[in-house]
C-alpha positions, 0 to 999 in steps of 0.5 A: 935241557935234559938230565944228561947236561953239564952241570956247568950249562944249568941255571943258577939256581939249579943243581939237577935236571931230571927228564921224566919217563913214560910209563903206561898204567892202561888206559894213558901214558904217566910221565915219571919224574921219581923216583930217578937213579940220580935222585931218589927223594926230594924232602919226603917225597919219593915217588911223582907222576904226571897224569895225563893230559888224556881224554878217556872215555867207556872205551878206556876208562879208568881202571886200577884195580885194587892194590897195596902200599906200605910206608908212605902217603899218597898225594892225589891232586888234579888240574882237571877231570876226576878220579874215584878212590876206594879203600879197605878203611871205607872211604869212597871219595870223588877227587876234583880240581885243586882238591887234595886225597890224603891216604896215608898207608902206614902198615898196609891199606889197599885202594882202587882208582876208578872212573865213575861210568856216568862222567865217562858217558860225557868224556873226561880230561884227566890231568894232575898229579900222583906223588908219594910222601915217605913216612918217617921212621917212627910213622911207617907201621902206623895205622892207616888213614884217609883224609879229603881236603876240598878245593876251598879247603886249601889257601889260595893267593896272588903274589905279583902276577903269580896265582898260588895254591899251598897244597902242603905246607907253608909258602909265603906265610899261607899254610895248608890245612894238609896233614904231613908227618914231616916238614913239607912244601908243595904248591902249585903256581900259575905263572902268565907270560912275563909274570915272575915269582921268587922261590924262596929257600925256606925248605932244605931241599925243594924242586920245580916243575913246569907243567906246561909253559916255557920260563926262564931261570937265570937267563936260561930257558927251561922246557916244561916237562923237566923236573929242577931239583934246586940248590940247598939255601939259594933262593931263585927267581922264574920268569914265564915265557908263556903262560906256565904252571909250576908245581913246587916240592920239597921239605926237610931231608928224609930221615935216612934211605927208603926202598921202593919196590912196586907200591911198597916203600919201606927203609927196610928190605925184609919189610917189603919182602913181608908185604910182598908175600902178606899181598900174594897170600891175601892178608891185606884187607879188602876193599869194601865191595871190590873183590878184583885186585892187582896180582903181585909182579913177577 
């Protein structure tokens, strides 16, 4: 399958196929999921990268300088290795498997991603996901914050044969203790072979995406690396034909368009010019002990 199929050959259930693209940040390759020309935002969440998997190591180590963003939240989360985040609050904090970073930008924060050089010594498999969350119009010049929620933090529950993590939001009565501005859903679900899960319409717009592993949405056999973007109120039934992992993303509509402009999301043009022109001239706050930056693109 990929996002130039008939709409009449997808599976019930679905109403988009987005294929990912790759772009490279240095040290590996991302797969891009959003935001896409056919689909900017699904429920807040505007932006969505897969890292990895990819061995690094002191030859290609982890290395995003500091940089800014506005009007949004990142959500870091992995399935393997670590990540060291800074930020102009602070914060240092080591991100794990099935943690969660919470760094919410508002008016502006600025932070790095790095690896420690000690784990590099012994490699590091990094694999997980990087995904956005828009602020709403009344949060989006809010102060910024950061919030870390350990891996047992975060609810933990089997559902037939399914294994699920509620990384946001409430997902079969289970709740995560995730702070979001609007109404969120964002779990991820281990899926054996043969296993099924039934993903309900509880969120007015949701998404589905394999990870890795082959499984089945209405009879039809559905690749990993394709993000389904699901039919509003219609609950759907996946059946894994090898072992999966499935991240599942939505919540309510955003309240109105955003743009998106490198790091910078906003719903208004003239406030992504400003912070284009705030990070050029140096008036976004520092990072703590980090001097090195990302230059504005040209």
């Amino acid at each position: 399958m990929n996002d130039n199929q008939p709409m009449n050959d997808l599976p019930d259930g679905v109403e988009m196929v987005i294929a990912s693209r790759t772009s490279d940040i240095g040290s590996f390759e991302v797969q891009r999921l959003l935001p896409h020309r056919r689909r900017r935002m699904v429920g807040p969440f505007i932006f969505a990268d897969r890292m990895g998997p990819a061995m690094l190591g002191p030859s290609n180590p982890l290395e995003v300088r500091p940089h800014p963003h506005i009007g949004l939240s990142t959500v870091t989360y992995l399935f393997d290795g670590e990540i060291v985040h800074r930020d102009s609050l602070g914060f240092e904090q080591t991100i794990r498997p099935g943690a969660v970073n919470l760094m919410t930008a508002g008016r502006g924060i600025v932070h790095s991603e790095r690896s420690d050089p000690k784990a590099l010594e012994q490699g590091i498999n990094i694999f997980g996901m990087q995904i956005w969350m828009a602020l709403p119009h009344a949060l989006e010049e809010t102060d910024p914050a950061f919030l870390h929620y350990g891996a047992a933090d975060l609810p933990e529950f089997s559902d037939g044969g399914a294994d699920i993590r509620v990384v946001a939001g409430s997902f079969r009565g289970e709740t995560s203790p995730v702070e979001t501005a609007t109404e969120t859903i964002y779990a991820d679900i281990a899926l054996p072979c043969e296993a099924r899960i039934t993903i309900p319409a509880d969120y007015e717009e949701r998404a589905l995406y394999p990870v890795f592993g082959s499984v089945e949405i209405g009879g039809t056999a559905v690749e990993p690396g394709e993000l389904l973007v699901l039919v509003p109120g219609q609950e759907i039934s996946v059946r894994a034909l090898q072992d999966a992992r499935l991240i599942l993303l939505g919540g309510a509509t955003m309240d109105g368009p955003r743009h998106i402009w490198w790091n910078l999301v906003s719903s208004s043009k003239e406030r992504i010019e400003q912070a284009k022109e705030d990070w050029k001239s140096g008036r976004f706050p520092k990072v703590p002990g980090d001097d090195d930056f990302i230059p504005l693109p040209e």
